[in-house]
PDB file of N, H, CA, C and O in Angstrom:
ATOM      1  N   UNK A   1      77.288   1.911 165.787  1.00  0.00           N
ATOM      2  CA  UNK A   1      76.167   2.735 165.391  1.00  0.00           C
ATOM      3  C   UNK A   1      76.676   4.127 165.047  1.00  0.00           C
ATOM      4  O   UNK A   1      77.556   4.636 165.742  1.00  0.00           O
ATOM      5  N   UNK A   2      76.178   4.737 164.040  1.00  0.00           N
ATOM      6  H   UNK A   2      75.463   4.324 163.476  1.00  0.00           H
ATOM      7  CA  UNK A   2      76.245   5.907 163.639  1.00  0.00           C
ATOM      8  C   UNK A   2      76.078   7.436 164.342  1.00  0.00           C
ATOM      9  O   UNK A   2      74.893   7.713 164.154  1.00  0.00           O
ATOM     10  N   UNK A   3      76.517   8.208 164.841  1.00  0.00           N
ATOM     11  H   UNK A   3      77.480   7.983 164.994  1.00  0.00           H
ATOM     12  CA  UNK A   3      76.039   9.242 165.236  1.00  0.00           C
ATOM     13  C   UNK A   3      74.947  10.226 164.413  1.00  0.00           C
ATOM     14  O   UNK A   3      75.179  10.505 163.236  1.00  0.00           O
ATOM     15  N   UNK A   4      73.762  10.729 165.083  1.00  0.00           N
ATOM     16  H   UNK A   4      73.574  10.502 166.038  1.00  0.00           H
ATOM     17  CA  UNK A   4      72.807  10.908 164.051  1.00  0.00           C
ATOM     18  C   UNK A   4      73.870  12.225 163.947  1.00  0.00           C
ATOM     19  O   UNK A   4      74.801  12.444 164.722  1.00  0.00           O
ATOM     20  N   UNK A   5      73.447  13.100 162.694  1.00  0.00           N
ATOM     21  H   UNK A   5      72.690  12.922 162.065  1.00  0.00           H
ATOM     22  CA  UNK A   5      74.165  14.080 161.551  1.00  0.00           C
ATOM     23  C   UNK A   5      73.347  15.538 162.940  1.00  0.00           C
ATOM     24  O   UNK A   5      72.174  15.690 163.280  1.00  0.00           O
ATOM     25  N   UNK A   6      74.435  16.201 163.311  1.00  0.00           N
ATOM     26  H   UNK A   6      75.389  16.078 163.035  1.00  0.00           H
ATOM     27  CA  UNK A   6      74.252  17.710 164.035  1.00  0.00           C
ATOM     28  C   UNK A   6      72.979  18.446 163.269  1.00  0.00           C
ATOM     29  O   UNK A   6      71.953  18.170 163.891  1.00  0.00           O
ATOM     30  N   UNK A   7      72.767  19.102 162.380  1.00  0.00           N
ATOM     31  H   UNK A   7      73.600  19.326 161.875  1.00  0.00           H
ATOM     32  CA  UNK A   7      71.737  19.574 162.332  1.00  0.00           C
ATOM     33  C   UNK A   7      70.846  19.050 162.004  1.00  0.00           C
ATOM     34  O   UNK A   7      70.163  19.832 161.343  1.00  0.00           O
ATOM     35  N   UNK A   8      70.158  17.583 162.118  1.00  0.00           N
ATOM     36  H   UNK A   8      70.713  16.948 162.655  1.00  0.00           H
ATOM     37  CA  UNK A   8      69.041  16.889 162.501  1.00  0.00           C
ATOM     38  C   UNK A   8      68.887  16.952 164.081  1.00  0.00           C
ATOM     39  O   UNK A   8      67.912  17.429 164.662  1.00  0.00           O
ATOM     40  N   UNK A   9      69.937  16.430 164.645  1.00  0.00           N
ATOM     41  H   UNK A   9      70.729  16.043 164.173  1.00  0.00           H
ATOM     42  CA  UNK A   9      69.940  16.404 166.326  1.00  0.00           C
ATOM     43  C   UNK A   9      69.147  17.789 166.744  1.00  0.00           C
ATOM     44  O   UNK A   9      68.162  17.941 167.466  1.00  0.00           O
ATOM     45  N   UNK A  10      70.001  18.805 165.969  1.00  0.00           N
ATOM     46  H   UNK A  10      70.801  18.682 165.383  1.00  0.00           H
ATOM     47  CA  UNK A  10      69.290  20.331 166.748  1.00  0.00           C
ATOM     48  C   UNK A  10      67.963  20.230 166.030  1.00  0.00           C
ATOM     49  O   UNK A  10      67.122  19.955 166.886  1.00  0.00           O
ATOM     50  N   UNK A  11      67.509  20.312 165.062  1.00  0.00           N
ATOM     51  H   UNK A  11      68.193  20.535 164.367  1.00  0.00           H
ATOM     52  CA  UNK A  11      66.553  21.456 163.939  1.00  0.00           C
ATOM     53  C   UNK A  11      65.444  19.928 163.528  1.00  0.00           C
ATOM     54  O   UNK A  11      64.317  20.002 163.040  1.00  0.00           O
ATOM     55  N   UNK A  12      66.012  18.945 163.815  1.00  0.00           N
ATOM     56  H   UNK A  12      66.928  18.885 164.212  1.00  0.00           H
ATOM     57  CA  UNK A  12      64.776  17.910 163.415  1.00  0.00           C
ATOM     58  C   UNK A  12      63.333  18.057 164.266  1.00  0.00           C
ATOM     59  O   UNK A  12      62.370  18.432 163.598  1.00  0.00           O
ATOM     60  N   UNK A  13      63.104  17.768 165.791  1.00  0.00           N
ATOM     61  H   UNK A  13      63.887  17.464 166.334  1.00  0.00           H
ATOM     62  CA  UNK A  13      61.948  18.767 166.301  1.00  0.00           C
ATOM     63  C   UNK A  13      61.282  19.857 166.201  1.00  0.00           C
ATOM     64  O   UNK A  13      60.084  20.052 166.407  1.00  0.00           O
ATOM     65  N   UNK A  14      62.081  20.556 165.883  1.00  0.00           N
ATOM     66  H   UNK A  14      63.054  20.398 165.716  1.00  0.00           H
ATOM     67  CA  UNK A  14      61.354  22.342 165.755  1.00  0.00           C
ATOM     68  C   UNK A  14      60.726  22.406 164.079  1.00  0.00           C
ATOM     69  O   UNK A  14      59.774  23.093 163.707  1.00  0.00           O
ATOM     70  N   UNK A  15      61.397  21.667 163.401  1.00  0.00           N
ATOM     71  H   UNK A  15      62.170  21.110 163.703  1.00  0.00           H
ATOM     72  CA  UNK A  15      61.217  21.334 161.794  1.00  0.00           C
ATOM     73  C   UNK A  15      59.570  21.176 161.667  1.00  0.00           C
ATOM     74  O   UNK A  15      58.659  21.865 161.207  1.00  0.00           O
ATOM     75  N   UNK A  16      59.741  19.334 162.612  1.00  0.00           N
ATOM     76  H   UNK A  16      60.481  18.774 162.986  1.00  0.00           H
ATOM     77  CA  UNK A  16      58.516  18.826 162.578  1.00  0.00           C
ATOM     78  C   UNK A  16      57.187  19.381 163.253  1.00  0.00           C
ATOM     79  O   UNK A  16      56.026  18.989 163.142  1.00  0.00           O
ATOM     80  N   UNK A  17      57.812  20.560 164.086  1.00  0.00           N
ATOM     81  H   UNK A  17      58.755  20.878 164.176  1.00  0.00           H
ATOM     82  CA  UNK A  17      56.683  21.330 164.713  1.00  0.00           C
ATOM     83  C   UNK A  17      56.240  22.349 164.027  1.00  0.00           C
ATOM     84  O   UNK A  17      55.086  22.721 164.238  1.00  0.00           O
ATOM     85  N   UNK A  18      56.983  22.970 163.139  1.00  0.00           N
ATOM     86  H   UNK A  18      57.921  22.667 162.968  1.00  0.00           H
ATOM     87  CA  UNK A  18      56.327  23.577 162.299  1.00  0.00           C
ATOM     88  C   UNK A  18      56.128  23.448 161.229  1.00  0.00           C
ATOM     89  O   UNK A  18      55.707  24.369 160.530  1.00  0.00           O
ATOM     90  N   UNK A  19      56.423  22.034 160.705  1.00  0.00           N
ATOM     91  H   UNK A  19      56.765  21.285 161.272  1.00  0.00           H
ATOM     92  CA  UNK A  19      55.731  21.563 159.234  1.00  0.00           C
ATOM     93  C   UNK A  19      54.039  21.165 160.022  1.00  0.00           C
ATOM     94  O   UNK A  19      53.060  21.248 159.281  1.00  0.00           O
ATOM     95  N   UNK A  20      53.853  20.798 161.343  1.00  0.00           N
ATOM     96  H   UNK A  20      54.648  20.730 161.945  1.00  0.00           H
ATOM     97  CA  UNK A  20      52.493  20.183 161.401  1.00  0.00           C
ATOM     98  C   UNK A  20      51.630  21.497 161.889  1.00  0.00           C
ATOM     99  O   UNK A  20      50.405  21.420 161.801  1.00  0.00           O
ATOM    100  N   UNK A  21      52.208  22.653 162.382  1.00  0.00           N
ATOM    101  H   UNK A  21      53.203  22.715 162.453  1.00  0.00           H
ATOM    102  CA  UNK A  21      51.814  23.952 162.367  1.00  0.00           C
ATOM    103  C   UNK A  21      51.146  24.388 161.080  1.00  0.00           C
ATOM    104  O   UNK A  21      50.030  24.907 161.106  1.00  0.00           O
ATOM    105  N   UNK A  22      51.749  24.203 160.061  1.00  0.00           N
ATOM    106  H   UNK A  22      52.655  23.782 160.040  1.00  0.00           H
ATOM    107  CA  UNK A  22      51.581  24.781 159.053  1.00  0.00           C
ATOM    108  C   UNK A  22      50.737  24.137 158.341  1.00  0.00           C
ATOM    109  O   UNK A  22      50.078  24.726 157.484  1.00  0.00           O
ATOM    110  N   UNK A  23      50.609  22.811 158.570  1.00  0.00           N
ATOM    111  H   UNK A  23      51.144  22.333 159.265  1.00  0.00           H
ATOM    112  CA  UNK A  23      49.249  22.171 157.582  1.00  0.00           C
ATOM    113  C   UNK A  23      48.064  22.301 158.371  1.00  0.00           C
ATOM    114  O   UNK A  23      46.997  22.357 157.760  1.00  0.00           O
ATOM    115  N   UNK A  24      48.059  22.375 159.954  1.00  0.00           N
ATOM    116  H   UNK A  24      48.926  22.329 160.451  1.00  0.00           H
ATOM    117  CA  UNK A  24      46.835  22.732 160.448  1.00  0.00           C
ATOM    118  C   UNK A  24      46.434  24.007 160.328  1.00  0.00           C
ATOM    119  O   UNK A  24      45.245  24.325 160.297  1.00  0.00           O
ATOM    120  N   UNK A  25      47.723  25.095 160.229  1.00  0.00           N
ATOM    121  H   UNK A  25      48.688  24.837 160.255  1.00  0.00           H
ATOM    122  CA  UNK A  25      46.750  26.173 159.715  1.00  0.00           C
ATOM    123  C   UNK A  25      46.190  26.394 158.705  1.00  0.00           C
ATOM    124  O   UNK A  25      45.145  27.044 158.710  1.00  0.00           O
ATOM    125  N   UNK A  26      46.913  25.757 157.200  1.00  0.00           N
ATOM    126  H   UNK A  26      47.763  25.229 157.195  1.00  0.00           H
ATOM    127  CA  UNK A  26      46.019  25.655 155.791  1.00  0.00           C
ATOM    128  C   UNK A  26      45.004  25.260 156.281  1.00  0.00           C
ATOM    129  O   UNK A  26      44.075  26.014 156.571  1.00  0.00           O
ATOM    130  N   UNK A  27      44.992  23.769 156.500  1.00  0.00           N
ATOM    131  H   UNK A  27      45.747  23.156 156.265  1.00  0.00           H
ATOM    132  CA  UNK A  27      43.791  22.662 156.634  1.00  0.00           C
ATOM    133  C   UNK A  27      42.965  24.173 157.748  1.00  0.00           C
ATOM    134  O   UNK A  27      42.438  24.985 156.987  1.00  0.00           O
ATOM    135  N   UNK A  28      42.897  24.358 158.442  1.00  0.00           N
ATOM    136  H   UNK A  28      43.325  23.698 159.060  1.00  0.00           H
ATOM    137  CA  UNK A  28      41.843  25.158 159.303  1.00  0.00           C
ATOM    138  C   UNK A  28      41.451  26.314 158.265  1.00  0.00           C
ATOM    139  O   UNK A  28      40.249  26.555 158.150  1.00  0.00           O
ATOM    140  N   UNK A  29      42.355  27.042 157.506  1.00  0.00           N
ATOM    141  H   UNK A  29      43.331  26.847 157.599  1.00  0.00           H
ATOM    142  CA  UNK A  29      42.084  28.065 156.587  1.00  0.00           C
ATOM    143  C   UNK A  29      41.039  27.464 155.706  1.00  0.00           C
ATOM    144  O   UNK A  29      39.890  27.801 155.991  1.00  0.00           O
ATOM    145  N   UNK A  30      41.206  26.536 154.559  1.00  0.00           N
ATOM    146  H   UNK A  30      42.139  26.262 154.328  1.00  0.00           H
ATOM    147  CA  UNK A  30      40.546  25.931 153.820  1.00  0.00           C
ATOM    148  C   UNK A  30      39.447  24.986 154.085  1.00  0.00           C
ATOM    149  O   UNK A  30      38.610  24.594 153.272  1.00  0.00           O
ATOM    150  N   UNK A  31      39.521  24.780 154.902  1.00  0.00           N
ATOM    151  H   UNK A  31      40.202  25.098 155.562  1.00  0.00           H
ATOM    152  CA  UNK A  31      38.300  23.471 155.119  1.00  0.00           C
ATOM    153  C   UNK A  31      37.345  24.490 155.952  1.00  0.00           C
ATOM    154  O   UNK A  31      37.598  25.564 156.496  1.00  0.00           O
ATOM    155  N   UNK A  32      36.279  23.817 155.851  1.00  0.00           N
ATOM    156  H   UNK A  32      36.073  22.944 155.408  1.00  0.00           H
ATOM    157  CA  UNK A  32      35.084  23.926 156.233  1.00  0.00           C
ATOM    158  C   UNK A  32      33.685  22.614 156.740  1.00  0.00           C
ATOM    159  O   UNK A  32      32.689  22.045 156.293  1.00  0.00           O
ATOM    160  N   UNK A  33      34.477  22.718 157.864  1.00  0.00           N
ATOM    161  H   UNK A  33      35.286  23.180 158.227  1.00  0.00           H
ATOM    162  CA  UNK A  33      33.765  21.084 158.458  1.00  0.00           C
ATOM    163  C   UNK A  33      34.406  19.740 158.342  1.00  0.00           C
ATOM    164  O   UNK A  33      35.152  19.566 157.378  1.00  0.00           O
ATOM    165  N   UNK A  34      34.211  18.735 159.218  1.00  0.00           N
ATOM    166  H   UNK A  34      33.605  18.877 160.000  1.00  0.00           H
ATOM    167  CA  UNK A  34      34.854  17.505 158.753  1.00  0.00           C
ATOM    168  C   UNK A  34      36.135  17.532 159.122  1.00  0.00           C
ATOM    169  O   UNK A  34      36.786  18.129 159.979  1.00  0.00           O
ATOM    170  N   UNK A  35      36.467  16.334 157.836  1.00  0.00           N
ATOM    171  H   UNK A  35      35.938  15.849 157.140  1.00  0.00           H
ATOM    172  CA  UNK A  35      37.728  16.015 158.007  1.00  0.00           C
ATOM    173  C   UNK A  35      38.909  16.738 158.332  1.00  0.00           C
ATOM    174  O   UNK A  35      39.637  16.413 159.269  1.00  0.00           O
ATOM    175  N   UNK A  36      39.164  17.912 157.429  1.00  0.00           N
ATOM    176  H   UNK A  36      38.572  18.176 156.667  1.00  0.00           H
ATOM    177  CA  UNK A  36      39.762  19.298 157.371  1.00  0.00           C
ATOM    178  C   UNK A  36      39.859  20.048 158.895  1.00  0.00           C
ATOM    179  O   UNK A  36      40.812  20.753 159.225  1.00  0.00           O
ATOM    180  N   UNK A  37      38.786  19.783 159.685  1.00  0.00           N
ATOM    181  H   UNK A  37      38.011  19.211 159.417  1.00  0.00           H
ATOM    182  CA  UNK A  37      38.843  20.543 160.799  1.00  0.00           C
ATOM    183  C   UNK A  37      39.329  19.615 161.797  1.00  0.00           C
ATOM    184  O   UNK A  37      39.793  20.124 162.817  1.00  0.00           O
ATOM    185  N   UNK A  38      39.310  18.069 161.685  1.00  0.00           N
ATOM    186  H   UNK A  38      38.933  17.656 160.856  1.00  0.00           H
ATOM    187  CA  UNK A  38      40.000  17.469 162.389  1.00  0.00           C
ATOM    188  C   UNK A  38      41.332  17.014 162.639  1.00  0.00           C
ATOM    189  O   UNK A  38      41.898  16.597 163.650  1.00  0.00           O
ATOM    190  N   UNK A  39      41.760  17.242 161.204  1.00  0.00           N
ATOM    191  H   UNK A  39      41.300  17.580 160.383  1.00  0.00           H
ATOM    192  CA  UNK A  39      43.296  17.455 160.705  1.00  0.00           C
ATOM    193  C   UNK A  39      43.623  18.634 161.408  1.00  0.00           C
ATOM    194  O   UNK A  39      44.600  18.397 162.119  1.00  0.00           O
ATOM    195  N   UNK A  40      43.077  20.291 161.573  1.00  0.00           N
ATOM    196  H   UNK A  40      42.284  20.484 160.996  1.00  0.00           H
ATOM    197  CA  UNK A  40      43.658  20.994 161.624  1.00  0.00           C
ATOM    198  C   UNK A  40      43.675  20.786 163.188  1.00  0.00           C
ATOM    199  O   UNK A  40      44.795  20.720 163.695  1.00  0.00           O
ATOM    200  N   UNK A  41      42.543  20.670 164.045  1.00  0.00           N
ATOM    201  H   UNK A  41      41.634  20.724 163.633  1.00  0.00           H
ATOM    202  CA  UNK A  41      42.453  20.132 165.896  1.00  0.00           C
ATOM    203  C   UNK A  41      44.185  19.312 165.912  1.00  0.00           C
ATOM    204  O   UNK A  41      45.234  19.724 166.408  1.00  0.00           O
ATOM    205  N   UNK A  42      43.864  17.954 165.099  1.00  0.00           N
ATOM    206  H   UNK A  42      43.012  17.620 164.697  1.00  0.00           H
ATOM    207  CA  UNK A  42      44.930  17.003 165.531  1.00  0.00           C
ATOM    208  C   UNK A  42      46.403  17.901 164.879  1.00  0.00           C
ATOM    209  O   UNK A  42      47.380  17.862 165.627  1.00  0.00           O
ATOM    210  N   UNK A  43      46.516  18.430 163.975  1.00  0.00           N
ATOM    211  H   UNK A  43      45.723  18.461 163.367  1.00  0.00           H
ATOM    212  CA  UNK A  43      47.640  19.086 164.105  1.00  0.00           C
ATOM    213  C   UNK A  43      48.339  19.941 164.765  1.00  0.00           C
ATOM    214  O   UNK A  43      49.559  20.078 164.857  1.00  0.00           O
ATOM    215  N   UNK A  44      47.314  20.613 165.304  1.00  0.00           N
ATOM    216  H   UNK A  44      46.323  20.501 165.229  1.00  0.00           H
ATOM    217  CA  UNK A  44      47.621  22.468 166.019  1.00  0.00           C
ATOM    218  C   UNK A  44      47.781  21.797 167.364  1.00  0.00           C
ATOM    219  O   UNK A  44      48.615  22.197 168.176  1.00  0.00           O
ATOM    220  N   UNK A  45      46.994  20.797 167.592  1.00  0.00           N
ATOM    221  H   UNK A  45      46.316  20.472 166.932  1.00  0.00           H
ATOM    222  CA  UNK A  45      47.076  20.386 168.925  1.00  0.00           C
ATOM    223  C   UNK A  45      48.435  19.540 169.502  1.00  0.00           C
ATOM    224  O   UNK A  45      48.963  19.836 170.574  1.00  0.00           O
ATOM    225  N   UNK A  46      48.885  18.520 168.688  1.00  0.00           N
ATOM    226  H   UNK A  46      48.456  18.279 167.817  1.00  0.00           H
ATOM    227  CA  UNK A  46      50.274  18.327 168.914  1.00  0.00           C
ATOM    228  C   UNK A  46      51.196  19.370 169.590  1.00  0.00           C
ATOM    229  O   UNK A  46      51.613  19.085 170.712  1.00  0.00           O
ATOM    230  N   UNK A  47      51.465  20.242 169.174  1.00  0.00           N
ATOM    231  H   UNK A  47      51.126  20.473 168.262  1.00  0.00           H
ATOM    232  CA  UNK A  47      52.189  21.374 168.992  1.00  0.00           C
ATOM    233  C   UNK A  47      52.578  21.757 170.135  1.00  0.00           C
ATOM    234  O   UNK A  47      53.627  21.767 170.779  1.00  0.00           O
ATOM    235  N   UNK A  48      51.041  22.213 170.313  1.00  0.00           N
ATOM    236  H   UNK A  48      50.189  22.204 169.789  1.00  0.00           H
ATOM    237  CA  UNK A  48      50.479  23.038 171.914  1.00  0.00           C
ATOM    238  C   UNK A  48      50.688  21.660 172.900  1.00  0.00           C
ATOM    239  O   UNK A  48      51.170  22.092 173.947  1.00  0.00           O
ATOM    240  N   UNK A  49      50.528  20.199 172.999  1.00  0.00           N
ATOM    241  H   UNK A  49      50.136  19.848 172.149  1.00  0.00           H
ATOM    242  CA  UNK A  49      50.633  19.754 173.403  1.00  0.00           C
ATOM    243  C   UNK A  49      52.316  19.418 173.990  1.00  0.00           C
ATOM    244  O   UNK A  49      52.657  19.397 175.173  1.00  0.00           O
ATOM    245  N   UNK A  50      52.865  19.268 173.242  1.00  0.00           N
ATOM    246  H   UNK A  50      52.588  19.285 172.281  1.00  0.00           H
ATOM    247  CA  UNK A  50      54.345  19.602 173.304  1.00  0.00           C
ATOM    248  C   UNK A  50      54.621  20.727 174.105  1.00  0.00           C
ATOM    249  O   UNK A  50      55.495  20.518 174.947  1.00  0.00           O
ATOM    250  N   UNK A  51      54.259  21.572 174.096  1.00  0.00           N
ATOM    251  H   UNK A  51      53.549  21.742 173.413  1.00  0.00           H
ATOM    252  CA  UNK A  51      54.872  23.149 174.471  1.00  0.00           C
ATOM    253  C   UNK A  51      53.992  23.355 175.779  1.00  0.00           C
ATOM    254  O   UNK A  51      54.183  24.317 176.524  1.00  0.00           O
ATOM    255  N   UNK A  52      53.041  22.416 176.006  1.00  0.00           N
ATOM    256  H   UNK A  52      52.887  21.635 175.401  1.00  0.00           H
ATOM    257  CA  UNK A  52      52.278  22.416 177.724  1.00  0.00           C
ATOM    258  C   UNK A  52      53.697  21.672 178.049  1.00  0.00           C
ATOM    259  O   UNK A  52      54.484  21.840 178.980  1.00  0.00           O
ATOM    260  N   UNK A  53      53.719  20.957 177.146  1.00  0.00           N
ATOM    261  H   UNK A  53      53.079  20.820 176.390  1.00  0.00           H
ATOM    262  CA  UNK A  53      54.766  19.703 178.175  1.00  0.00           C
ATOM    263  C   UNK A  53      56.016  19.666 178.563  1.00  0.00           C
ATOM    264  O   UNK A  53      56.593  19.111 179.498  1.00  0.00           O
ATOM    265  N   UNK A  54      56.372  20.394 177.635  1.00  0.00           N
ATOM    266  H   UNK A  54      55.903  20.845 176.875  1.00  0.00           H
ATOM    267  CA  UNK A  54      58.029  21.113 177.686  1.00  0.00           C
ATOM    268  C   UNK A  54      58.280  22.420 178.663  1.00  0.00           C
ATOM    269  O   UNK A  54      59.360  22.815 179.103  1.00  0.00           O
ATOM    270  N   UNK A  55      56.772  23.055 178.900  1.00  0.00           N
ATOM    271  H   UNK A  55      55.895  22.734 178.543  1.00  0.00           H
ATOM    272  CA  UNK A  55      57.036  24.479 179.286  1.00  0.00           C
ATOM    273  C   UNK A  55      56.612  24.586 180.797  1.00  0.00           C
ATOM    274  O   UNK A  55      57.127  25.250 181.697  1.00  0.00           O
ATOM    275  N   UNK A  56      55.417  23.658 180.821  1.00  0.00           N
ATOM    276  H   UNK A  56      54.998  23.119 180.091  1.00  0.00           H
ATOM    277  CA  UNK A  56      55.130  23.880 182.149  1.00  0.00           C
ATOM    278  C   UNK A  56      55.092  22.626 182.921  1.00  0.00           C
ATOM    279  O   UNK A  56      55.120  22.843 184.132  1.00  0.00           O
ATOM    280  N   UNK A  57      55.033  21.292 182.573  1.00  0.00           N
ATOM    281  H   UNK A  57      55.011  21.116 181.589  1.00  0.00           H
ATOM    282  CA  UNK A  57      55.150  20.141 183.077  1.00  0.00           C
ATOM    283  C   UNK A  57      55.956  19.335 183.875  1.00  0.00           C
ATOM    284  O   UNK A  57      55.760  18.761 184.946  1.00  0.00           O
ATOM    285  N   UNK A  58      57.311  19.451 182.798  1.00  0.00           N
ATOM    286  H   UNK A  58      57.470  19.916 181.927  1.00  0.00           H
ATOM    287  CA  UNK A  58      58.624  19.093 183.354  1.00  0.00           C
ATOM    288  C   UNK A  58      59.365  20.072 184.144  1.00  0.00           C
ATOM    289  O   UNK A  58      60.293  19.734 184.879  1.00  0.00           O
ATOM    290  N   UNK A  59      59.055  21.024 184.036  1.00  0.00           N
ATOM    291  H   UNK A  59      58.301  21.299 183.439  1.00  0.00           H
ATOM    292  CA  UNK A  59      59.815  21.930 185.287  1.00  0.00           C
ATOM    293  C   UNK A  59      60.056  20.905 186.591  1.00  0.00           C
ATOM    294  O   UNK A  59      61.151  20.686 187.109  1.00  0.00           O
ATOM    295  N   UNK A  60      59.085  20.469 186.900  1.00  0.00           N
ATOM    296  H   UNK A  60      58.195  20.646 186.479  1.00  0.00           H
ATOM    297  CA  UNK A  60      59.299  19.789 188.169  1.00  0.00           C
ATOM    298  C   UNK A  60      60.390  18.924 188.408  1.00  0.00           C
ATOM    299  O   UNK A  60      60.516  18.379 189.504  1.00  0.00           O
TER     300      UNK A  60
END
């Protein structure tokens, strides 16, 4: 098996956290009701969900 490529290993998470950052904040900028606002919940919320979980969870 291949070793995955060094700057995916580092920069592939933080990438994907702020490519889904960034469409929930358009999508929340632009939309107005609906779908748009549930995209932007389910996006922004990942995020924050991650960063409860990384920051204060696993400490233990």
């Amino acid at each position: 098996m291949k070793p995955h490529h060094p700057f995916w290993a580092l920069w592939g998470w933080p990438l994907a956290m702020g490519l889904l950052t960034c469409i929930g904040l358009v999508s929340a900028l632009f939309s107005d009701g609906g779908l748009g606002d549930m995209l932007a919940w389910l996006t922004l919320g990942i995020p924050t969900a991650a960063c409860i979980w990384f920051g204060w969870l696993r400490r233990g």
